[in-house]
Structures are given as structure tokens and as C-alpha cells.
N, CA, C and O atoms as a printed pandas DataFrame, in Angstrom:
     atom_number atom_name residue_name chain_id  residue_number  x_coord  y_coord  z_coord
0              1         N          UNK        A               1  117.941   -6.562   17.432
1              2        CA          UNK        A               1  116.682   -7.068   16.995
2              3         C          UNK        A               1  116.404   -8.373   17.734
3              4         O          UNK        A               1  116.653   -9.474   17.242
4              5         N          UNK        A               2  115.814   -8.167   19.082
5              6        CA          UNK        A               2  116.059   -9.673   19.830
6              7         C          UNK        A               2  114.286   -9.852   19.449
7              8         O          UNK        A               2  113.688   -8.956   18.852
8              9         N          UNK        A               3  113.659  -11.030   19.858
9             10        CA          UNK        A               3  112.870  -11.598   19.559
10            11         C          UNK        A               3  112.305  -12.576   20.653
11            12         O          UNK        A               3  112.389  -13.795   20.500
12            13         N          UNK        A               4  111.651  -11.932   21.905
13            14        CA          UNK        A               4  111.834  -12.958   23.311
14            15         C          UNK        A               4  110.797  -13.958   22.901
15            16         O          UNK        A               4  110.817  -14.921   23.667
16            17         N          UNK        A               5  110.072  -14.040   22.138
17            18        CA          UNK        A               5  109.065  -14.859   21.882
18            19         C          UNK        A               5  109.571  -16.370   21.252
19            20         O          UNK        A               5  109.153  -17.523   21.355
20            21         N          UNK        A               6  110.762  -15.674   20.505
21            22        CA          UNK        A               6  111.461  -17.115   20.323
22            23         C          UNK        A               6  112.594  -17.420   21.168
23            24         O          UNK        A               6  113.039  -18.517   21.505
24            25         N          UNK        A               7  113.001  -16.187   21.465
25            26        CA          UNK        A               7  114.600  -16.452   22.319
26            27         C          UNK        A               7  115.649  -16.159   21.235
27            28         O          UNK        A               7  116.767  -16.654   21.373
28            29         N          UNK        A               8  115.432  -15.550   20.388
29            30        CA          UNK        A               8  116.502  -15.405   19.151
30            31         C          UNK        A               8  116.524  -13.845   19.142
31            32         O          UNK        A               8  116.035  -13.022   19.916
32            33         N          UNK        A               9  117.283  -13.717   17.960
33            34        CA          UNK        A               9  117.661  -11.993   17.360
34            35         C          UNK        A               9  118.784  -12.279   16.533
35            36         O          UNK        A               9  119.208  -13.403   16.265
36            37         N          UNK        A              10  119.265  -11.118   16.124
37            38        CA          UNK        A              10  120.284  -10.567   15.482
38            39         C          UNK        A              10  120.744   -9.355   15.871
39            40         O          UNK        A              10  120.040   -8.605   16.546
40            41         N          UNK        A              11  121.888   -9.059   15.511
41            42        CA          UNK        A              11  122.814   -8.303   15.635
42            43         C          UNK        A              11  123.635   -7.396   14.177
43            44         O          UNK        A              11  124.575   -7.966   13.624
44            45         N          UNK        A              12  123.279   -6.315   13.783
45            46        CA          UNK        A              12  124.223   -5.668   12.401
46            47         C          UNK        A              12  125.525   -4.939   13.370
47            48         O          UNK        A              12  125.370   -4.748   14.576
48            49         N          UNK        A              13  126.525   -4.657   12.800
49            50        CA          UNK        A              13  127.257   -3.852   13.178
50            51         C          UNK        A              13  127.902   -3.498   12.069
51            52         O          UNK        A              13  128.448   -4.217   11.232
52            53         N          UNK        A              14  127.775   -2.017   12.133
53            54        CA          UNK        A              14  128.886   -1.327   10.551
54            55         C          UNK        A              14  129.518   -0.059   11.096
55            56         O          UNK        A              14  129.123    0.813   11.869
56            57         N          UNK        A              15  130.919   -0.318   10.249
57            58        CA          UNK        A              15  132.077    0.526   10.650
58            59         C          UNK        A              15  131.766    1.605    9.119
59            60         O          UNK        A              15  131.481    1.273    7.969
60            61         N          UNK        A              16  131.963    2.898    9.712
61            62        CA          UNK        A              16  131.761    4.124    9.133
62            63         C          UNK        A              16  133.426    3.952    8.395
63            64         O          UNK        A              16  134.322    3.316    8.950
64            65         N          UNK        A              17  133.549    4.507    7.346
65            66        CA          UNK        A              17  134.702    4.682    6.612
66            67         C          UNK        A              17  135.768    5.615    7.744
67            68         O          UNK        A              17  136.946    5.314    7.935
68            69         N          UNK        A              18  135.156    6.622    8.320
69            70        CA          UNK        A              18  136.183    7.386    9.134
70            71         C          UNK        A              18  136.435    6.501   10.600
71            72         O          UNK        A              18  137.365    6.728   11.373
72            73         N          UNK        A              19  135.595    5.655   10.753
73            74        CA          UNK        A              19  135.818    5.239   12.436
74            75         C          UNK        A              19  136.900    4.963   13.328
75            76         O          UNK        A              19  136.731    3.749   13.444
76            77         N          UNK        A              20  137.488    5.118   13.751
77            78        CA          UNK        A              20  138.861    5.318   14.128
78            79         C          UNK        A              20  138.999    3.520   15.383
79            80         O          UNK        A              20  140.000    2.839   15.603
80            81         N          UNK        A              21  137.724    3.355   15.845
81            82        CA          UNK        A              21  137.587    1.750   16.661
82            83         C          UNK        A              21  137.560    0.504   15.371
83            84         O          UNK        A              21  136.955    0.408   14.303
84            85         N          UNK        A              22  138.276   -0.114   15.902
85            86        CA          UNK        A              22  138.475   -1.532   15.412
86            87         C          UNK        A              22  137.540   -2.626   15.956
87            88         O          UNK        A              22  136.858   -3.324   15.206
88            89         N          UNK        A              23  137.540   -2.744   17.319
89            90        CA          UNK        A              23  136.490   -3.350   17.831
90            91         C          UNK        A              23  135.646   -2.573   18.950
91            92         O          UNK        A              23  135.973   -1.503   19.464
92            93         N          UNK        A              24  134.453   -3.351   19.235
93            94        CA          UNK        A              24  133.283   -2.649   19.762
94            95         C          UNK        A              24  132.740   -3.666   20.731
95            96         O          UNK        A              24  132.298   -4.716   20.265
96            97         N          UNK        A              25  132.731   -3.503   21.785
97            98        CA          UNK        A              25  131.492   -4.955   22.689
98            99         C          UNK        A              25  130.175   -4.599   22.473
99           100         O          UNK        A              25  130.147   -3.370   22.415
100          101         N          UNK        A              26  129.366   -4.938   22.364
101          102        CA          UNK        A              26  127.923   -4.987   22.201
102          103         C          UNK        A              26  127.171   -5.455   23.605
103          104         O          UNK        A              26  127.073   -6.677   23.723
104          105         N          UNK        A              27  126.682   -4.733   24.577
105          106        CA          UNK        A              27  126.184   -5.848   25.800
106          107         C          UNK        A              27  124.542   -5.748   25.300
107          108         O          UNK        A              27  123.807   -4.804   25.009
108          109         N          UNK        A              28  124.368   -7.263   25.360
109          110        CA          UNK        A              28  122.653   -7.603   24.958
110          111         C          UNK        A              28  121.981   -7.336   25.776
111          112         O          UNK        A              28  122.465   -7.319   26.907
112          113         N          UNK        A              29  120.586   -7.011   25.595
113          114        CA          UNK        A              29  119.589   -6.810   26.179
114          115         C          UNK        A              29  118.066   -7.848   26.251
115          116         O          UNK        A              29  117.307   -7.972   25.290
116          117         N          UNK        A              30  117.925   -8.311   27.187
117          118        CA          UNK        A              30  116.218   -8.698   27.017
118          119         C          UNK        A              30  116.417  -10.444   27.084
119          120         O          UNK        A              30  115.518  -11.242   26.820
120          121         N          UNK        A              31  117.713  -10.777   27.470
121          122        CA          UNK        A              31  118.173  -12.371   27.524
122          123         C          UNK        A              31  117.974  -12.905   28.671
123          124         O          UNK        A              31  117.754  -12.153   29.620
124          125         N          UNK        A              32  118.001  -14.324   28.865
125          126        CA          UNK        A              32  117.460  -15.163   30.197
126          127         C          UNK        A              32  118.985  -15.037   30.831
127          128         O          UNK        A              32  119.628  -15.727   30.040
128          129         N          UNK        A              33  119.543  -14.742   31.417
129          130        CA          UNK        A              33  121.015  -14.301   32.090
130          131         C          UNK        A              33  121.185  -15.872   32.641
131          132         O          UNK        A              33  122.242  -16.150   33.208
132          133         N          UNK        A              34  119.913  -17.152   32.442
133          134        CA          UNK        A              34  120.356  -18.110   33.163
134          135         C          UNK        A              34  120.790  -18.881   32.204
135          136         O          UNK        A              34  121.754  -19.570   32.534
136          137         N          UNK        A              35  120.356  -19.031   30.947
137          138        CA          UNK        A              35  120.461  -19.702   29.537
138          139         C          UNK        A              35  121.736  -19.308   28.552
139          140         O          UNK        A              35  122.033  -18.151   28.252
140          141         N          UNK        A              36  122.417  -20.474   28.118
141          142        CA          UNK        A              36  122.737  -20.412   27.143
142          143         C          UNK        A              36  122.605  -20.124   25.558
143          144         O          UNK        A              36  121.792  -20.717   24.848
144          145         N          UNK        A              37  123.434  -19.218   25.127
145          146        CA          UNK        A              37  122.641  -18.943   23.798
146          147         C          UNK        A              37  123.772  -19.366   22.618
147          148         O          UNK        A              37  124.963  -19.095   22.768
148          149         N          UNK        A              38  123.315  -19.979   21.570
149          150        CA          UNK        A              38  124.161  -20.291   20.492
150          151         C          UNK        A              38  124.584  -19.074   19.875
151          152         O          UNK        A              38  123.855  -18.150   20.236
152          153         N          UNK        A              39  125.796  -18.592   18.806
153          154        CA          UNK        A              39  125.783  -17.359   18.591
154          155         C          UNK        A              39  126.279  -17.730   17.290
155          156         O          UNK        A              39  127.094  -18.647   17.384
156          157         N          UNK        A              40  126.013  -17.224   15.743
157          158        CA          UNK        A              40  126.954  -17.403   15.017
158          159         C          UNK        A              40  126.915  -16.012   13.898
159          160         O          UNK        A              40  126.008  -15.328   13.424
160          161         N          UNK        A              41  128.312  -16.023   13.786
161          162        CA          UNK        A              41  129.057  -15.004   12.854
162          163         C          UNK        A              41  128.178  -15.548   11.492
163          164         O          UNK        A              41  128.524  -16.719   11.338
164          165         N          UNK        A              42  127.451  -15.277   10.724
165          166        CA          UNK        A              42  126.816  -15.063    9.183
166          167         C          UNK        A              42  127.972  -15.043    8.468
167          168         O          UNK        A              42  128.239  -15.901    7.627
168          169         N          UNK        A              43  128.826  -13.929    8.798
169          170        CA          UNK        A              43  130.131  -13.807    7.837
170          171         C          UNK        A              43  131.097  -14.781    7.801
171          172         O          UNK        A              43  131.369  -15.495    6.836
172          173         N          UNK        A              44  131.548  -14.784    8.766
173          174        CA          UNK        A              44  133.119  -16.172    8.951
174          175         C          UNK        A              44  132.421  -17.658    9.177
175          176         O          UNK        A              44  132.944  -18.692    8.760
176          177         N          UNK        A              45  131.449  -17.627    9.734
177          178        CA          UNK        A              45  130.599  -19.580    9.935
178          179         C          UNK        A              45  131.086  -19.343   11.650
179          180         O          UNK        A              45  130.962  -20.363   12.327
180          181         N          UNK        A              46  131.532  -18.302   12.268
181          182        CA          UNK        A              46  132.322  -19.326   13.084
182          183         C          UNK        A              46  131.058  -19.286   14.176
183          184         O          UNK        A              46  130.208  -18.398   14.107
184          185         N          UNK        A              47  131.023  -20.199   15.061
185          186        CA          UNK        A              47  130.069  -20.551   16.410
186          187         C          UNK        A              47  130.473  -20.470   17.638
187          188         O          UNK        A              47  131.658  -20.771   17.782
188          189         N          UNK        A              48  129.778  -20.102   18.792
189          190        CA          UNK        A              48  130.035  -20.195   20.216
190          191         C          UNK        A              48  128.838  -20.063   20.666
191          192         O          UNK        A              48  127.848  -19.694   20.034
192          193         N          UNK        A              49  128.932  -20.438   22.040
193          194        CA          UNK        A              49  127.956  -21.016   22.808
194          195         C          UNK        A              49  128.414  -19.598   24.209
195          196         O          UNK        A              49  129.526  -19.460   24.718
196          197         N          UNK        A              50  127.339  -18.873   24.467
197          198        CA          UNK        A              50  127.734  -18.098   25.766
198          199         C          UNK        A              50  126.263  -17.711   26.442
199          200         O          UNK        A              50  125.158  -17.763   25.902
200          201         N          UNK        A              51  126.569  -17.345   27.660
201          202        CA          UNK        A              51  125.482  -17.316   28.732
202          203         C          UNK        A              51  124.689  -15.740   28.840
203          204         O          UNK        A              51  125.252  -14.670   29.072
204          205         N          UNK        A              52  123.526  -15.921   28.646
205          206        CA          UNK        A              52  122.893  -14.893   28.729
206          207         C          UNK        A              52  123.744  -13.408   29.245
207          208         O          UNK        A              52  124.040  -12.304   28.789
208          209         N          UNK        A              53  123.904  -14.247   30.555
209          210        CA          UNK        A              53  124.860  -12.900   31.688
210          211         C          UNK        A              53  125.706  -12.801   31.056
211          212         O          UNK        A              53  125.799  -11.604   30.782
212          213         N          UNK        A              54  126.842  -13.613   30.370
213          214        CA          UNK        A              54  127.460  -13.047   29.827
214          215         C          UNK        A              54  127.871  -11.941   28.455
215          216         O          UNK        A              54  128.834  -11.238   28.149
216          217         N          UNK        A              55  126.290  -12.331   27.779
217          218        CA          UNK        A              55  126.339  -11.442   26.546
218          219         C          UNK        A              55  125.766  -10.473   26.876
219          220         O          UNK        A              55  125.685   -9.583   26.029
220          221         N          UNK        A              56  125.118  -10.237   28.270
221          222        CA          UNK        A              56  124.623   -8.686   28.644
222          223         C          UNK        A              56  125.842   -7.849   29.514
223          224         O          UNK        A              56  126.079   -6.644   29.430
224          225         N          UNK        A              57  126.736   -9.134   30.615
225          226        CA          UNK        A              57  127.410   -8.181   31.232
226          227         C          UNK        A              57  128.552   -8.044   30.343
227          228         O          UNK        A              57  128.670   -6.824   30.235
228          229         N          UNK        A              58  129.250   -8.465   29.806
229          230        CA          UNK        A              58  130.395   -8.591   29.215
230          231         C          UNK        A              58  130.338   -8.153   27.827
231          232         O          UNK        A              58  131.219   -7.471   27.303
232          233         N          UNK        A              59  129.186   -8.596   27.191
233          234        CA          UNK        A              59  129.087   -8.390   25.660
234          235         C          UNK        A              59  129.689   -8.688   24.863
235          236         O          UNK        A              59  130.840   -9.089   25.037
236          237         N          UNK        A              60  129.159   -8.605   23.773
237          238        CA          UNK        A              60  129.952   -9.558   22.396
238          239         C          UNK        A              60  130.585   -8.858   21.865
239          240         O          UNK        A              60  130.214   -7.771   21.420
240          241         N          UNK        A              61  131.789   -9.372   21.789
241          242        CA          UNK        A              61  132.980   -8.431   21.413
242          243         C          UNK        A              61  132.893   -8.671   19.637
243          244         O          UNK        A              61  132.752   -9.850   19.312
244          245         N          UNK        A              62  132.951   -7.877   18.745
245          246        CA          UNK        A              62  132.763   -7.352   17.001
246          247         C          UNK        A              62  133.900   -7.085   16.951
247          248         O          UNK        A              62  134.346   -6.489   17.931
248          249         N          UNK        A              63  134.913   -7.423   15.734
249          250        CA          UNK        A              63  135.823   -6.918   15.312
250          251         C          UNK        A              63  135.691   -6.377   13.606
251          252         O          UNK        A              63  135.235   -7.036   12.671
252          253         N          UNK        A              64  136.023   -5.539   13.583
253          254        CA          UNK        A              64  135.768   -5.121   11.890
254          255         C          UNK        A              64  137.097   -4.164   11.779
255          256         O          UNK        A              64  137.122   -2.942   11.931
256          257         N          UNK        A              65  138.133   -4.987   11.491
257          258        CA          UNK        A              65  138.934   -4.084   11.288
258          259         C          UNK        A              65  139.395   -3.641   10.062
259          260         O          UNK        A              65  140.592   -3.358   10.117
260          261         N          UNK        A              66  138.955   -3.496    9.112
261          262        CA          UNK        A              66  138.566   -2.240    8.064
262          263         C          UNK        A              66  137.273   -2.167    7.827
263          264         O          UNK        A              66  136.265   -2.872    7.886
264          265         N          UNK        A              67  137.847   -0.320    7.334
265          266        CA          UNK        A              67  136.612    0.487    7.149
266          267         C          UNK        A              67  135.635    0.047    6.611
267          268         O          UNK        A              67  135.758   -0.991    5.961
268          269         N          UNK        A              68  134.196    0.776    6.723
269          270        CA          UNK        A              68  133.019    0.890    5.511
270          271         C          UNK        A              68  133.289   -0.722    5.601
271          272         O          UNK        A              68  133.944   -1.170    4.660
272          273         N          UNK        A              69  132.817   -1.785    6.742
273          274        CA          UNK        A              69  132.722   -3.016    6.862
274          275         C          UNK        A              69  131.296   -3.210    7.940
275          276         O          UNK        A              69  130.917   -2.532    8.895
276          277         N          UNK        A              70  130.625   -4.691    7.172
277          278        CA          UNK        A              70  129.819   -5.045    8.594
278          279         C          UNK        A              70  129.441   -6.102    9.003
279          280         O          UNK        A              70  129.445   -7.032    8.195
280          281         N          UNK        A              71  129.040   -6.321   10.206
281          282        CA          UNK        A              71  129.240   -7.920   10.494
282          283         C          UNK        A              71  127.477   -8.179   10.942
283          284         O          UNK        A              71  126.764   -7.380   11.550
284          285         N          UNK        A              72  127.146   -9.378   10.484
285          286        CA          UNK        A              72  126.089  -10.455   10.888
286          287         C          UNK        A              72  126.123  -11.161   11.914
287          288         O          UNK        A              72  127.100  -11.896   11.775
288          289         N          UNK        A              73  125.508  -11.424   13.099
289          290        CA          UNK        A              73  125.348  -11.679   14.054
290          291         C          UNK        A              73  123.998  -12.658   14.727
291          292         O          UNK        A              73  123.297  -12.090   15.565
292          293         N          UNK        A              74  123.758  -13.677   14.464
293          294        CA          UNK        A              74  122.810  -14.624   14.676
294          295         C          UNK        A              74  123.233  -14.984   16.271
295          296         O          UNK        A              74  124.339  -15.030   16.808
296          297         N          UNK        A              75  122.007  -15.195   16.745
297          298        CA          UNK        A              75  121.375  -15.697   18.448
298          299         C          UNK        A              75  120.240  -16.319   18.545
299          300         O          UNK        A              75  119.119  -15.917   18.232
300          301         N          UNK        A              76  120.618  -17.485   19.066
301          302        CA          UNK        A              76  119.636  -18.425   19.346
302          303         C          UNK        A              76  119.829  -19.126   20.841
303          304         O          UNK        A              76  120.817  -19.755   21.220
304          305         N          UNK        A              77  118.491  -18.817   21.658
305          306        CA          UNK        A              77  118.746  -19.488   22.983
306          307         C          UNK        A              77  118.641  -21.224   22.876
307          308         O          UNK        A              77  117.785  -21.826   22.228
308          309         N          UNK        A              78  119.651  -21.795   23.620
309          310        CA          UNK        A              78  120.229  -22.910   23.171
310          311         C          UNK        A              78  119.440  -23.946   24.300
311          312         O          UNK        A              78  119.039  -23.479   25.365
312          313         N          UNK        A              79  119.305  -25.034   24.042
313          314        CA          UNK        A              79  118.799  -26.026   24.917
314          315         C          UNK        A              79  117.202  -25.933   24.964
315          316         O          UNK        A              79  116.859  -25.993   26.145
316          317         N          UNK        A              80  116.200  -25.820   24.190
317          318        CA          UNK        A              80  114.937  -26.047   24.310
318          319         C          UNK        A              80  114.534  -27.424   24.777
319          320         O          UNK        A              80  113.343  -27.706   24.913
């Protein structure tokens, strides 16, 4: 759910009770590959700071390691 008008989005990710993956990369779409973007976990608080290119080429790595789980994912392009 990106949002280029602000430079923000979100991210859901949910693990199916049978899913047999623990973690998942996510590569973003529709980001300035030159900009930094703030990123924070909803669930744990935790924060990082990563580069456009990197959340499209590399992607954001999700961990949910148990089942029937899901994670929150906040993005905000950083430095206005």
C-alpha cells in the first residue's frame, strides 16, 4: 500500500497456519531508489533507516516465525 504522493505506505504480511517459510523478503515497489526511507516494525517498535534501492533490490526481509502470525510494516521517505 505505497502512497507516492506522500512517499509513505505500509506493508501486512500473514503467515497461513500451514506455511512451511519462516521468513519472506518483500522487494518494494514505486520508491525513489535515491532516498532514504525510515521503516518501522508496528509490532516490536523496532526502526531502520534503508535506501530506496535497497528495499526494491534486496527487500525487506519479515520474519514470522510462528504460524497464523502477522506483521505491520510502516514507510516513510526520510529527509524532507
Amino acid at each position: 500500500m505505497h502512497r507516492p504522493d506522500l512517499g509513505e505506505g505500509f506493508l501486512v504480511a500473514f503467515r497461513r497456519r500451514e506455511a512451511p517459510h519462516t521468513t519472506v523478503e518483500f522487494r518494494l515497489r514505486g520508491l525513489d531508489p535515491r532516498a532514504q526511507y525510515q521503516v518501522e516494525d508496528a509490532d516490536t517498535g523496532r526502526r531502520r533507516r534503508m535506501s530506496g534501492k535497497a528495499l526494491a533490490e534486496e527487500g525487506l526481509r519479515i520474519d514470522l516465525p510462528r504460524p497464523h502470525t502477522s506483521r505491520l510494516i510502516f514507510y516513510r521517505k526520510s529527509g524532507r
